[in-house]
PDB file of N, CA, C and O in Angstrom, chain B, residues numbered from 101:
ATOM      1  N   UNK B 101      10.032  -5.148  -8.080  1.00  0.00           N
ATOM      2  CA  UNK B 101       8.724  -5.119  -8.688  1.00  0.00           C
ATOM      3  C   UNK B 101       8.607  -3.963  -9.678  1.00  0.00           C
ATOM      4  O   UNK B 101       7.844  -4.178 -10.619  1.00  0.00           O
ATOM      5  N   UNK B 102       9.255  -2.706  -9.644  1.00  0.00           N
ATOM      6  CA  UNK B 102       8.884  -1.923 -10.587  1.00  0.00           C
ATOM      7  C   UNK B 102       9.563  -1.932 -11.440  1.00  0.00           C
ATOM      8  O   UNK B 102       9.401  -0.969 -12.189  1.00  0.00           O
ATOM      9  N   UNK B 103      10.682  -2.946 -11.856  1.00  0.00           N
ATOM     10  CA  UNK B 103      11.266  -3.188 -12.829  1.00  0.00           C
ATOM     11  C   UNK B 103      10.293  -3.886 -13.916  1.00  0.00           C
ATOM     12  O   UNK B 103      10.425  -3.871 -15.140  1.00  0.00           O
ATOM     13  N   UNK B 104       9.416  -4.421 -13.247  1.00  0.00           N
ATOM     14  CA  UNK B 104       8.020  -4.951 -14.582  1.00  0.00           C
ATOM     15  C   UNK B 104       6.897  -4.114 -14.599  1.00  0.00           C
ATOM     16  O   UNK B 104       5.900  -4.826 -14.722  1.00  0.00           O
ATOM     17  N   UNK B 105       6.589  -2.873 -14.530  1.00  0.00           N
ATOM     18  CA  UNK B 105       6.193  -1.816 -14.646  1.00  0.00           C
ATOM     19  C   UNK B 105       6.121  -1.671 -16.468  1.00  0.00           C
ATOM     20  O   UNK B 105       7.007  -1.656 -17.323  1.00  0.00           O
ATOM     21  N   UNK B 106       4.692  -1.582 -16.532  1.00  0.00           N
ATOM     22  CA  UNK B 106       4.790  -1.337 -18.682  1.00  0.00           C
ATOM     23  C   UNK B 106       3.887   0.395 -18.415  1.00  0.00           C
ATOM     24  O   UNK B 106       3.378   1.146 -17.582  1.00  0.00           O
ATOM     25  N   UNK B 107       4.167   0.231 -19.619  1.00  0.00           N
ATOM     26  CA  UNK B 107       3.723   2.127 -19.455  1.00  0.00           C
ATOM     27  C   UNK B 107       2.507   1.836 -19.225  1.00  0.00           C
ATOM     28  O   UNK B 107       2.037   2.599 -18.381  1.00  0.00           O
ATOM     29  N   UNK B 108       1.361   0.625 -19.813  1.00  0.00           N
ATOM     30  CA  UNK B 108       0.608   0.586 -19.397  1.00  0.00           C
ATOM     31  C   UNK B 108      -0.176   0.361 -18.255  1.00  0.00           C
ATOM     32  O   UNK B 108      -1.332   0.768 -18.141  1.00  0.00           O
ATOM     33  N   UNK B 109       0.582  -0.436 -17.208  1.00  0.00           N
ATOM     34  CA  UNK B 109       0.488   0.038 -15.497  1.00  0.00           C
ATOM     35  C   UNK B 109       0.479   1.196 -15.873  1.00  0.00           C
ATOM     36  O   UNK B 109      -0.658   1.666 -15.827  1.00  0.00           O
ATOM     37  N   UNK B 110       1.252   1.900 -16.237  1.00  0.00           N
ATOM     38  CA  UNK B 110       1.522   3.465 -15.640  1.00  0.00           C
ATOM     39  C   UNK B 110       0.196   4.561 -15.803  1.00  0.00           C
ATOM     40  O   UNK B 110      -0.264   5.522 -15.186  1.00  0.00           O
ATOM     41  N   UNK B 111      -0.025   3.978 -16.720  1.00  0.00           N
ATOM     42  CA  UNK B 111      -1.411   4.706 -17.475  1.00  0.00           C
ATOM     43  C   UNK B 111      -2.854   4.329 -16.617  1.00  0.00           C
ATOM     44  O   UNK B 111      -3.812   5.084 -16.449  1.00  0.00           O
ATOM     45  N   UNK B 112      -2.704   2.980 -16.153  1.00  0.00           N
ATOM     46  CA  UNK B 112      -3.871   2.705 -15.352  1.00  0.00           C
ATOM     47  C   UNK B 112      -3.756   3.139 -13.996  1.00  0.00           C
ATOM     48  O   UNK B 112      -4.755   3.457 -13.351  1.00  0.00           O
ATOM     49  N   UNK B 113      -2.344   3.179 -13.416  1.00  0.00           N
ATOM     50  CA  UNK B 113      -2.169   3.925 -12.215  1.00  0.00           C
ATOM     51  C   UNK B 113      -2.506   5.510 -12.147  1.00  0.00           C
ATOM     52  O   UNK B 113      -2.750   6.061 -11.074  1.00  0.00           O
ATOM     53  N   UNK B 114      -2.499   6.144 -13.303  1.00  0.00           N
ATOM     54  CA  UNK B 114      -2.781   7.703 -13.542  1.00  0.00           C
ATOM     55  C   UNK B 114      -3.711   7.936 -13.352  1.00  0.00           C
ATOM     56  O   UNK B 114      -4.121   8.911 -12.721  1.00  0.00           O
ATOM     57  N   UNK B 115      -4.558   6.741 -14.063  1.00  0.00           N
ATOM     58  CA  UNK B 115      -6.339   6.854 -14.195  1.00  0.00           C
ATOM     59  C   UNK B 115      -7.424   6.101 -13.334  1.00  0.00           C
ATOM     60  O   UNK B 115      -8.622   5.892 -13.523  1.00  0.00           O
ATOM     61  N   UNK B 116      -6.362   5.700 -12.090  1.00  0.00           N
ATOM     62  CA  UNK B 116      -7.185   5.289 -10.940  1.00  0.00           C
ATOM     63  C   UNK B 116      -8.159   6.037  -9.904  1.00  0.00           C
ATOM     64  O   UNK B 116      -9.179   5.630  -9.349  1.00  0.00           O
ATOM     65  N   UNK B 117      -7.441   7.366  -9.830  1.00  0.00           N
ATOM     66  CA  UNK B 117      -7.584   8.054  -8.437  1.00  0.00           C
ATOM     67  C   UNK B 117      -7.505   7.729  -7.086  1.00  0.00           C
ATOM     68  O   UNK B 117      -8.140   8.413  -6.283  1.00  0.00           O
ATOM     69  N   UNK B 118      -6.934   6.942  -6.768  1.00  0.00           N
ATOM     70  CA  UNK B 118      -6.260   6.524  -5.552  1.00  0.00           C
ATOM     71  C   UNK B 118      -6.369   7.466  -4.504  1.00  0.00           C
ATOM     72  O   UNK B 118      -5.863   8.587  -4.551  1.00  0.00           O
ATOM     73  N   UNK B 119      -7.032   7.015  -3.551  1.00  0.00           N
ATOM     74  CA  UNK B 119      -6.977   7.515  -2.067  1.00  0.00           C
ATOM     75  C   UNK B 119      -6.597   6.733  -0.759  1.00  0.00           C
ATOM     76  O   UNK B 119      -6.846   5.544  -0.559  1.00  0.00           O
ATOM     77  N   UNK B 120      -6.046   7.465  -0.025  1.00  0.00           N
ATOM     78  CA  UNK B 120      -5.230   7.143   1.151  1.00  0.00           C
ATOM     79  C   UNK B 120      -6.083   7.772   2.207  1.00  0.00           C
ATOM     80  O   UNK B 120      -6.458   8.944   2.154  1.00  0.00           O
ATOM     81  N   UNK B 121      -6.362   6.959   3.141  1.00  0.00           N
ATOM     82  CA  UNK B 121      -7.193   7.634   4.476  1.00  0.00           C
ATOM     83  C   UNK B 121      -6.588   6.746   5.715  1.00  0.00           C
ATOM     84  O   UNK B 121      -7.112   5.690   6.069  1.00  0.00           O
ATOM     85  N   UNK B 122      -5.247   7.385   6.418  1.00  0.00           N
ATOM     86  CA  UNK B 122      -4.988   7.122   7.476  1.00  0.00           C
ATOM     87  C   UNK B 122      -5.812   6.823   8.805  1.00  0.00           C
ATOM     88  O   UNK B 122      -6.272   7.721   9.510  1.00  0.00           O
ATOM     89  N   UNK B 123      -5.919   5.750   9.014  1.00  0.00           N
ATOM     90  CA  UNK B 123      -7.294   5.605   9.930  1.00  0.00           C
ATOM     91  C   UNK B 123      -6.545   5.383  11.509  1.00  0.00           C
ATOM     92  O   UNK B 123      -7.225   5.828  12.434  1.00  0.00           O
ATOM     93  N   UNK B 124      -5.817   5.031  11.722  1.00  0.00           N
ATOM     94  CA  UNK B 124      -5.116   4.846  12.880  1.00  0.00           C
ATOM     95  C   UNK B 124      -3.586   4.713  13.144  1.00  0.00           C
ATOM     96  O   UNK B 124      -3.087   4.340  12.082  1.00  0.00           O
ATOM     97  N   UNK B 125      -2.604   4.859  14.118  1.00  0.00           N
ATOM     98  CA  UNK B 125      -1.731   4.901  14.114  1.00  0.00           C
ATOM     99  C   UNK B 125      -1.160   4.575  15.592  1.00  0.00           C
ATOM    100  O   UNK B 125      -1.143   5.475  16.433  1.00  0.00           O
ATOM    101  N   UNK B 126      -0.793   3.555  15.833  1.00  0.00           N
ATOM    102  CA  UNK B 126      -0.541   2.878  16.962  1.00  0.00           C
ATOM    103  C   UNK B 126       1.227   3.385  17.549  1.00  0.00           C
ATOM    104  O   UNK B 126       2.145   3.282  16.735  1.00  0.00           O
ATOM    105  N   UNK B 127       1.459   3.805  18.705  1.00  0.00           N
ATOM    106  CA  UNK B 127       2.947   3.477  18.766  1.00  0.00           C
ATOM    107  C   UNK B 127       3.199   2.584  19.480  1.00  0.00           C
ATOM    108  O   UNK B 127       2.496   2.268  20.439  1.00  0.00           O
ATOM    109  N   UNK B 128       4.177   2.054  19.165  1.00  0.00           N
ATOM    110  CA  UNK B 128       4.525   0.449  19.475  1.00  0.00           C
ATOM    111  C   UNK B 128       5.862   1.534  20.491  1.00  0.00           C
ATOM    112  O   UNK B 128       5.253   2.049  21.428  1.00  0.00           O
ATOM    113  N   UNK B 129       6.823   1.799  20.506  1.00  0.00           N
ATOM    114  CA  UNK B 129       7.934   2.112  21.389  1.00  0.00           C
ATOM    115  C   UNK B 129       8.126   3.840  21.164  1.00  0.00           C
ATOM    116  O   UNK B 129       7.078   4.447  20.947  1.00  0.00           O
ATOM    117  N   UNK B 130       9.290   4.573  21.203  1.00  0.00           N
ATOM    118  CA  UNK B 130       9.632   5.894  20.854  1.00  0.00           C
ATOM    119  C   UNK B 130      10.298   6.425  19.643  1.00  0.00           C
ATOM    120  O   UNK B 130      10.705   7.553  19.361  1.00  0.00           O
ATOM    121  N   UNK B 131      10.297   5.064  18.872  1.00  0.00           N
ATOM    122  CA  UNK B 131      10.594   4.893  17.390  1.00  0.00           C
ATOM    123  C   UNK B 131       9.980   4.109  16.556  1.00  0.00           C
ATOM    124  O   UNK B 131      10.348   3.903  15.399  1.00  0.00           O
ATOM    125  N   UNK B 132       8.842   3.544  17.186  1.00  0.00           N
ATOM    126  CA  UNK B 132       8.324   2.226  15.775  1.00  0.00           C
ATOM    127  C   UNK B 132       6.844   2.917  16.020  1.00  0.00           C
ATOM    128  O   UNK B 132       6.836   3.903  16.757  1.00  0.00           O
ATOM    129  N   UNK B 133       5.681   2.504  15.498  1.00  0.00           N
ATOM    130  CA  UNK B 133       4.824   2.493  14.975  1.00  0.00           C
ATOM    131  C   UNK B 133       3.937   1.857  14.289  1.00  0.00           C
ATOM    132  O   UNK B 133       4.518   0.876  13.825  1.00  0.00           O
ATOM    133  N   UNK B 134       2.765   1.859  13.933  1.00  0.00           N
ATOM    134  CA  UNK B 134       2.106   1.084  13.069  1.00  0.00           C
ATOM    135  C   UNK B 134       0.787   1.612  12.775  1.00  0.00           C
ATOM    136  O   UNK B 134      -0.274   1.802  13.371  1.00  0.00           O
ATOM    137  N   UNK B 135       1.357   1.796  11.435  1.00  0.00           N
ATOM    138  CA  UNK B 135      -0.245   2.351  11.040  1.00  0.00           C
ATOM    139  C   UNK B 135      -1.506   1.804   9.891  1.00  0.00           C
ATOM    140  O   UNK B 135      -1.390   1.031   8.939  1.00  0.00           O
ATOM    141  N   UNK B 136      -2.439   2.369  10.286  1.00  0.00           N
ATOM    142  CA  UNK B 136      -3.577   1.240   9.537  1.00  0.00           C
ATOM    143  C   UNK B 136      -3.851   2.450   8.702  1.00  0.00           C
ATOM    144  O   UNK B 136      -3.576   3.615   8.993  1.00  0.00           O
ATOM    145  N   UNK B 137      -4.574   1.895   7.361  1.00  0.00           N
ATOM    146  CA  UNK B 137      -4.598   2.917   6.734  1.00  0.00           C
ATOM    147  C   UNK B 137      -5.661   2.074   5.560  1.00  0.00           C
ATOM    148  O   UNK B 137      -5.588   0.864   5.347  1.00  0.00           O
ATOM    149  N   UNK B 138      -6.845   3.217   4.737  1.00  0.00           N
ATOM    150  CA  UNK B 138      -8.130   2.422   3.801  1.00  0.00           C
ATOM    151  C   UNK B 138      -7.291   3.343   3.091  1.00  0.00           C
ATOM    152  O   UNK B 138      -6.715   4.367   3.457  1.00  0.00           O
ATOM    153  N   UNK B 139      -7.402   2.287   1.148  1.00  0.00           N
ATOM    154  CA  UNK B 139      -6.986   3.026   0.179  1.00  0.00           C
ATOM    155  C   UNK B 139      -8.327   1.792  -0.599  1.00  0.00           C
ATOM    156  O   UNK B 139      -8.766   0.650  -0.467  1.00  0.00           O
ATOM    157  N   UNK B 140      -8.516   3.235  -1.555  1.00  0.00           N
ATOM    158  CA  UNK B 140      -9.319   2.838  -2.908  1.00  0.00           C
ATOM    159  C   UNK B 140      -8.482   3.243  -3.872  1.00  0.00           C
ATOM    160  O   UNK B 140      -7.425   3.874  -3.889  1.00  0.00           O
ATOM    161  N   UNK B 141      -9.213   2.722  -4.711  1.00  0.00           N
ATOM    162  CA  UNK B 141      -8.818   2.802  -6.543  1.00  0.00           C
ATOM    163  C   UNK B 141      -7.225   2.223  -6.295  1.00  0.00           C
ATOM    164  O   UNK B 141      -6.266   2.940  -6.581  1.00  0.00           O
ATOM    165  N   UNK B 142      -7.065   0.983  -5.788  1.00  0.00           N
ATOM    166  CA  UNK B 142      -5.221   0.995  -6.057  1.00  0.00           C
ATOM    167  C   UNK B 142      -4.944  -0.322  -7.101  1.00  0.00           C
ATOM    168  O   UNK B 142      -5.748  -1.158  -7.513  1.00  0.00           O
ATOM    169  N   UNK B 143      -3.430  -0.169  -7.375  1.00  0.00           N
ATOM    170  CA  UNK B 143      -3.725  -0.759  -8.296  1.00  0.00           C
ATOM    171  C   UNK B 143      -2.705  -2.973  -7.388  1.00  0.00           C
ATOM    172  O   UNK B 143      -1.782  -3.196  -6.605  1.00  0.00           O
ATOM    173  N   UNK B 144      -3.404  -3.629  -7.962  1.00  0.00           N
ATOM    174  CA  UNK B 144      -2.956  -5.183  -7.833  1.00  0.00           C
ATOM    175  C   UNK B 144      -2.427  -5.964  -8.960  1.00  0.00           C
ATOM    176  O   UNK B 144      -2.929  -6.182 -10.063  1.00  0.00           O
ATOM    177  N   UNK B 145      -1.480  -6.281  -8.532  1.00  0.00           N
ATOM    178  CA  UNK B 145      -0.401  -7.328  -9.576  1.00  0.00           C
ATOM    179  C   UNK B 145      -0.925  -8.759  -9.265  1.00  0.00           C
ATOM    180  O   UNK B 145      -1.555  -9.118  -8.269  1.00  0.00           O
ATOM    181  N   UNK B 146      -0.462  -9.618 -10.507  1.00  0.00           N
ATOM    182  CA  UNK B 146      -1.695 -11.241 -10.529  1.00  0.00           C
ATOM    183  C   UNK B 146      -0.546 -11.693 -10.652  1.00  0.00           C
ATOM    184  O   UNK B 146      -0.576 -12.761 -10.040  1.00  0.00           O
ATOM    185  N   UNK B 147       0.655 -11.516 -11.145  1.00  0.00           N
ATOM    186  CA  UNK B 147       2.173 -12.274 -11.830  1.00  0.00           C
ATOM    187  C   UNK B 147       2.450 -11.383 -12.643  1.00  0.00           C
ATOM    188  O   UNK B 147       1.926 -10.295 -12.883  1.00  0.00           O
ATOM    189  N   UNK B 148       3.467 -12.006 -13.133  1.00  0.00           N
ATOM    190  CA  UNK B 148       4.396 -11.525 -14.142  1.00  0.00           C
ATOM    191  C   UNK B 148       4.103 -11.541 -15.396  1.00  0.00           C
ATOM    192  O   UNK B 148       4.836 -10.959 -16.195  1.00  0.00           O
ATOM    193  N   UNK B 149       2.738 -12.352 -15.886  1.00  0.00           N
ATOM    194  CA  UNK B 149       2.261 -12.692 -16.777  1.00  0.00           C
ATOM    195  C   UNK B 149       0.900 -12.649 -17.188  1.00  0.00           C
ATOM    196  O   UNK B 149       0.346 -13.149 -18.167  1.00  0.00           O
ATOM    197  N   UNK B 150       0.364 -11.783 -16.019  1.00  0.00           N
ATOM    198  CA  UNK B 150      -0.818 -11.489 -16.148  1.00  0.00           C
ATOM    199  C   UNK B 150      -1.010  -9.728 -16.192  1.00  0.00           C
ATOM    200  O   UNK B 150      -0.111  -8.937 -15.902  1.00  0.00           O
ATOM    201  N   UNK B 151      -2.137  -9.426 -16.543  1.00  0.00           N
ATOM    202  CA  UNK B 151      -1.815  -7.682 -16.290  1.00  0.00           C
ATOM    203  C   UNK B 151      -2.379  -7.438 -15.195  1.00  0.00           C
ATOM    204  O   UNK B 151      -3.097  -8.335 -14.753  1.00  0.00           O
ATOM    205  N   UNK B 152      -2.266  -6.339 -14.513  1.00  0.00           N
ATOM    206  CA  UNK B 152      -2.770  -5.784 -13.357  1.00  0.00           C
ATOM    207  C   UNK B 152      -4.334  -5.068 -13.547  1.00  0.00           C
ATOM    208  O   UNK B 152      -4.843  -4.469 -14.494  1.00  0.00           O
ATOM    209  N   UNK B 153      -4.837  -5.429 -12.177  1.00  0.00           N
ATOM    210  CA  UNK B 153      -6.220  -4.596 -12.326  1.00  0.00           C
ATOM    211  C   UNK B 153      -6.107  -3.507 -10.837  1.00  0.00           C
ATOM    212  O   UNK B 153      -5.206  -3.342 -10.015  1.00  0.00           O
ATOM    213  N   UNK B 154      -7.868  -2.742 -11.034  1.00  0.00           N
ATOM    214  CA  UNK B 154      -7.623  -1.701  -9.758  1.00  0.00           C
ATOM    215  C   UNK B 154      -8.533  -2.531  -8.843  1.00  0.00           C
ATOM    216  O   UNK B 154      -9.583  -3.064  -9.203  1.00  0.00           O
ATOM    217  N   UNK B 155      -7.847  -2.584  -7.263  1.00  0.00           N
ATOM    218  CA  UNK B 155      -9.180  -2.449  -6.617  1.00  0.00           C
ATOM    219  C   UNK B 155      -9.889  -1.766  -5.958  1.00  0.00           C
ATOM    220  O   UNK B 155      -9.268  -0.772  -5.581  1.00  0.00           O
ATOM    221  N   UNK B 156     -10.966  -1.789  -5.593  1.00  0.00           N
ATOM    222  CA  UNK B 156     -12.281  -0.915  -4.845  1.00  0.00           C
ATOM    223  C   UNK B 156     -11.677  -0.274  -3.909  1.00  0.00           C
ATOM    224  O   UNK B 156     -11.573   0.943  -4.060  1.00  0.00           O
ATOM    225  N   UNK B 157     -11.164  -0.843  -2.802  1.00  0.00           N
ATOM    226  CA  UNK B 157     -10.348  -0.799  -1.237  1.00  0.00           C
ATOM    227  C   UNK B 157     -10.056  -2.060  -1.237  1.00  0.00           C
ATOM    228  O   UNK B 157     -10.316  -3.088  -1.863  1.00  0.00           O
ATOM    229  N   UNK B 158      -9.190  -1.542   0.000  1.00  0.00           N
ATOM    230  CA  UNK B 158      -7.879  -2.706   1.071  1.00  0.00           C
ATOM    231  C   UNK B 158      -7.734  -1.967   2.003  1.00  0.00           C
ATOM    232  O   UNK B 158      -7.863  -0.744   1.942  1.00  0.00           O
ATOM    233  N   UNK B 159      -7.503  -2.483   2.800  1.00  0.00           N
ATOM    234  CA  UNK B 159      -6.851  -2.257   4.383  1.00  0.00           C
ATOM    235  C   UNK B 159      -5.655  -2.608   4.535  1.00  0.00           C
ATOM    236  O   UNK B 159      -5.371  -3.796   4.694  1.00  0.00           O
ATOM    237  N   UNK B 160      -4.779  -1.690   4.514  1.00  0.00           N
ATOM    238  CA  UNK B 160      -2.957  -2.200   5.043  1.00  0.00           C
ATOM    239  C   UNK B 160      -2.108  -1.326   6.342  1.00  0.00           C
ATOM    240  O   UNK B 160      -1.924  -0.153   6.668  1.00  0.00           O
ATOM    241  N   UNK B 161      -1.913  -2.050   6.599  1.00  0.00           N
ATOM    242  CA  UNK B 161      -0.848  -2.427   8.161  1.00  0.00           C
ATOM    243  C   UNK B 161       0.895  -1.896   7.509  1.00  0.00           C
ATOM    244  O   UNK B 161       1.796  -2.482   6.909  1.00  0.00           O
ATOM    245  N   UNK B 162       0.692  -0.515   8.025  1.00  0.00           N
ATOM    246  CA  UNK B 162       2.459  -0.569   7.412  1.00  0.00           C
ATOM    247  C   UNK B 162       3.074   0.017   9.124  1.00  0.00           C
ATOM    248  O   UNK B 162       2.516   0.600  10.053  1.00  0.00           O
ATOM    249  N   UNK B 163       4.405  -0.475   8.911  1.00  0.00           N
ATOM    250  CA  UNK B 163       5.174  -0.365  10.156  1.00  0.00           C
ATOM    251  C   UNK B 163       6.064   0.932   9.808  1.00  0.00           C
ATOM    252  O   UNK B 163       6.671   1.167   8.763  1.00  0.00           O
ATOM    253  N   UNK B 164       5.961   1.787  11.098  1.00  0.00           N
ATOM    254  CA  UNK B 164       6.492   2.994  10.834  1.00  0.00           C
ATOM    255  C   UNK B 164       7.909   2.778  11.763  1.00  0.00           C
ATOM    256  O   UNK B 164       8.111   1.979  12.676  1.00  0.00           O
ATOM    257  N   UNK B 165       8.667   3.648  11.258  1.00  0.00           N
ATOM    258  CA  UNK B 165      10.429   4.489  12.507  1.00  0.00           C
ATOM    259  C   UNK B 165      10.550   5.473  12.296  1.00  0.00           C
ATOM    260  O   UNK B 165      10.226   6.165  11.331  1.00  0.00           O
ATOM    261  N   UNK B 166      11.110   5.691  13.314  1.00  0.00           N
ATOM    262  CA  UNK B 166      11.369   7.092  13.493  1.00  0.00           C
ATOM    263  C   UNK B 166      12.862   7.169  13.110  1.00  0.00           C
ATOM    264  O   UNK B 166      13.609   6.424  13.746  1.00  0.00           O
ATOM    265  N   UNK B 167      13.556   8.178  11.905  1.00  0.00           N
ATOM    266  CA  UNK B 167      14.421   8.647  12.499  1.00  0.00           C
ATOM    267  C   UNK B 167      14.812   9.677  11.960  1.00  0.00           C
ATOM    268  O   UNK B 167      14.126  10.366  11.205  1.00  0.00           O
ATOM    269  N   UNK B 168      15.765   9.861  12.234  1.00  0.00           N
ATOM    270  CA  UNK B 168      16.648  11.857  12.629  1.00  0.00           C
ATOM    271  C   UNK B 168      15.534  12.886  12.704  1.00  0.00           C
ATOM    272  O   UNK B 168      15.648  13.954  12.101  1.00  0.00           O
ATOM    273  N   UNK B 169      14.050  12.485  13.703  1.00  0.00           N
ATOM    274  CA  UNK B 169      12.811  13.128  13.365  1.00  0.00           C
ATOM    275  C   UNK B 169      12.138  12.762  12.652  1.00  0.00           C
ATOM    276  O   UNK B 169      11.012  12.813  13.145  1.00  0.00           O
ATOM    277  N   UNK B 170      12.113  12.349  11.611  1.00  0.00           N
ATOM    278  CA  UNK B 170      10.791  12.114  10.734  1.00  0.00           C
ATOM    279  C   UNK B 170      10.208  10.456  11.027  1.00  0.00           C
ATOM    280  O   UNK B 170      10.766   9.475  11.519  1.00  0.00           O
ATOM    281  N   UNK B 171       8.935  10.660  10.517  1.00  0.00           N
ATOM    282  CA  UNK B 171       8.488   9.067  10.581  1.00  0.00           C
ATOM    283  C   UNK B 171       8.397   8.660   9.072  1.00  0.00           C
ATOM    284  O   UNK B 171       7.731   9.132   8.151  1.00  0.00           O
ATOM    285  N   UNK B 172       9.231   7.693   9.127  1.00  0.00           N
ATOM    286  CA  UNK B 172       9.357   6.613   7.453  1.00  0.00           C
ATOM    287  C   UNK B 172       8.819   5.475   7.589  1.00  0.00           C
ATOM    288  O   UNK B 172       8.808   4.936   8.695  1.00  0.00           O
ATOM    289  N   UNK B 173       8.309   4.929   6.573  1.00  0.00           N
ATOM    290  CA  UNK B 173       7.490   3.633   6.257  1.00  0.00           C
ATOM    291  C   UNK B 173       8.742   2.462   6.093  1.00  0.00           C
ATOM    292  O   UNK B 173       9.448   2.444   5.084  1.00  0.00           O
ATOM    293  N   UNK B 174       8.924   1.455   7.261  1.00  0.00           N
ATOM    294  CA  UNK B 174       9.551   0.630   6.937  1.00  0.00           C
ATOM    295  C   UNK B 174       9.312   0.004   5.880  1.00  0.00           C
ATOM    296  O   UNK B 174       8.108   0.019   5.625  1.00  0.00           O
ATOM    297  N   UNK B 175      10.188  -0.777   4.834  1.00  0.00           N
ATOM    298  CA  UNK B 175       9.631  -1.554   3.451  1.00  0.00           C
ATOM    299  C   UNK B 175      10.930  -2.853   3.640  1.00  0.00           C
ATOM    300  O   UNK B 175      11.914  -3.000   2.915  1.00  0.00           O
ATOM    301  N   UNK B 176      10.635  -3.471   4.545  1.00  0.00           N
ATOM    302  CA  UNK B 176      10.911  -4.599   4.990  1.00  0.00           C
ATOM    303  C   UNK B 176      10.503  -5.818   3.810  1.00  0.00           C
ATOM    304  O   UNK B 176      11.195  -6.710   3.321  1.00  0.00           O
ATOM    305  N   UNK B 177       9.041  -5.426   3.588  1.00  0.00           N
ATOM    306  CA  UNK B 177       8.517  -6.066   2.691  1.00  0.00           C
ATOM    307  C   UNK B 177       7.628  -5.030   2.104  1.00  0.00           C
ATOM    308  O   UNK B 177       7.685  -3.810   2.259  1.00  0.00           O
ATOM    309  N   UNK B 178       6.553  -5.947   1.194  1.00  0.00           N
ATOM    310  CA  UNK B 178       5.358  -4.893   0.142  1.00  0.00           C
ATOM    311  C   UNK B 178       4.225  -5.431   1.377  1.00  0.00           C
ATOM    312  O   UNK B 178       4.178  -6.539   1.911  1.00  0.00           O
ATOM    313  N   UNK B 179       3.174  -3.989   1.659  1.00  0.00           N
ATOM    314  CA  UNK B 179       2.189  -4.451   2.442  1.00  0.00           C
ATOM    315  C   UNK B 179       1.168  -5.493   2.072  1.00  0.00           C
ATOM    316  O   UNK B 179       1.363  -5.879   0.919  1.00  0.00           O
ATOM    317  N   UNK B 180       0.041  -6.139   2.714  1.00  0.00           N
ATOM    318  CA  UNK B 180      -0.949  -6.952   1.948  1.00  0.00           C
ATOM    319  C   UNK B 180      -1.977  -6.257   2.667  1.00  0.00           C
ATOM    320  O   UNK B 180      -2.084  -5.625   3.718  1.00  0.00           O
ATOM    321  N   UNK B 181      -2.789  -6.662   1.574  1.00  0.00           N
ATOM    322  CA  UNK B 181      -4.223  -5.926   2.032  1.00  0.00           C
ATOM    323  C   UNK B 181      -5.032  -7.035   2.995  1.00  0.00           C
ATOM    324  O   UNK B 181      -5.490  -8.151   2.748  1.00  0.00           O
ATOM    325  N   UNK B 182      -4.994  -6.224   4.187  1.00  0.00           N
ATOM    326  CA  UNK B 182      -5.918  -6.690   5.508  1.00  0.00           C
ATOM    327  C   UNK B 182      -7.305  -7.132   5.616  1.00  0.00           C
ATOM    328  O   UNK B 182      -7.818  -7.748   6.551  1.00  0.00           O
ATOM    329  N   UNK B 183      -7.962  -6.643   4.284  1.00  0.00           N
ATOM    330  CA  UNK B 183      -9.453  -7.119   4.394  1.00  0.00           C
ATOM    331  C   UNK B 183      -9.653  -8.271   3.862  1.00  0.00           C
ATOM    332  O   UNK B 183      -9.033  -8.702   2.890  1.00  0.00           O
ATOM    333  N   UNK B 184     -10.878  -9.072   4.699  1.00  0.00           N
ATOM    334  CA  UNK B 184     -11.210 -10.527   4.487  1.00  0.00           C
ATOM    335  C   UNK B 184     -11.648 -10.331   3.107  1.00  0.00           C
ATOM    336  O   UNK B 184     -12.294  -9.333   2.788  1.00  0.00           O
ATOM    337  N   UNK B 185     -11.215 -11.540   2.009  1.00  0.00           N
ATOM    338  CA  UNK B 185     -11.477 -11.935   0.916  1.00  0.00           C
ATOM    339  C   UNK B 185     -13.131 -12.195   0.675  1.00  0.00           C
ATOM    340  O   UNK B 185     -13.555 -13.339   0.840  1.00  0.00           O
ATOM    341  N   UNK B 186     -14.087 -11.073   0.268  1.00  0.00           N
ATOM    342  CA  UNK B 186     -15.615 -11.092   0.348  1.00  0.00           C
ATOM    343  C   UNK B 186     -16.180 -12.176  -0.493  1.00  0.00           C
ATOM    344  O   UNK B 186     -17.382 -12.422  -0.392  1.00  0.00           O
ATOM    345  N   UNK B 187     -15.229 -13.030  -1.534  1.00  0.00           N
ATOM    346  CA  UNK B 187     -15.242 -14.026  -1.986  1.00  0.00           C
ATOM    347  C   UNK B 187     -15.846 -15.242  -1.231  1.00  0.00           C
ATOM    348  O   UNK B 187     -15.851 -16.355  -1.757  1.00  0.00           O
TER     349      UNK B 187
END
């Protein structure tokens, strides 16, 4: 995905202000995890052929591991945003 990255993403990602507010963090075993987490101002891809816009908030579910000590964000896949479509 960030191989289709135009400077202009880049410019709207600068001028978002994006926030991250870890809201919970579940442990699943002595190495996995899962954490919930509210972000505003982020930015959403439509295709390859459309440009990207920001949104308000989302809610995403990322799966954490543990290892050699630290906790890393599995990227198994890209997260999706958890909140019902107010549509």
């Amino acid at each position: 995905m960030a191989t289709n990255l135009t400077q202009a993403d880049l410019d709207l990602i600068d001028a978002s202000g994006i926030s991250v507010l870890v809201r919970k963090v579940t442990l699943t075993s002595d190495s996995t995890a899962e954490a919930t987490v509210d972000v505003s101002h982020f930015m959403k891809w439509h295709g390859l052929e459309q440009p990207a816009t920001i949104e308000n908030d989302g809610e995403f579910r990322l799966d954490l591991v543990k290892r050699q000590g630290k906790w890393l964000v599995r990227m198994a896949g890209l997260p999706q945003n958890e909140m019902r479509n107010r549509d």
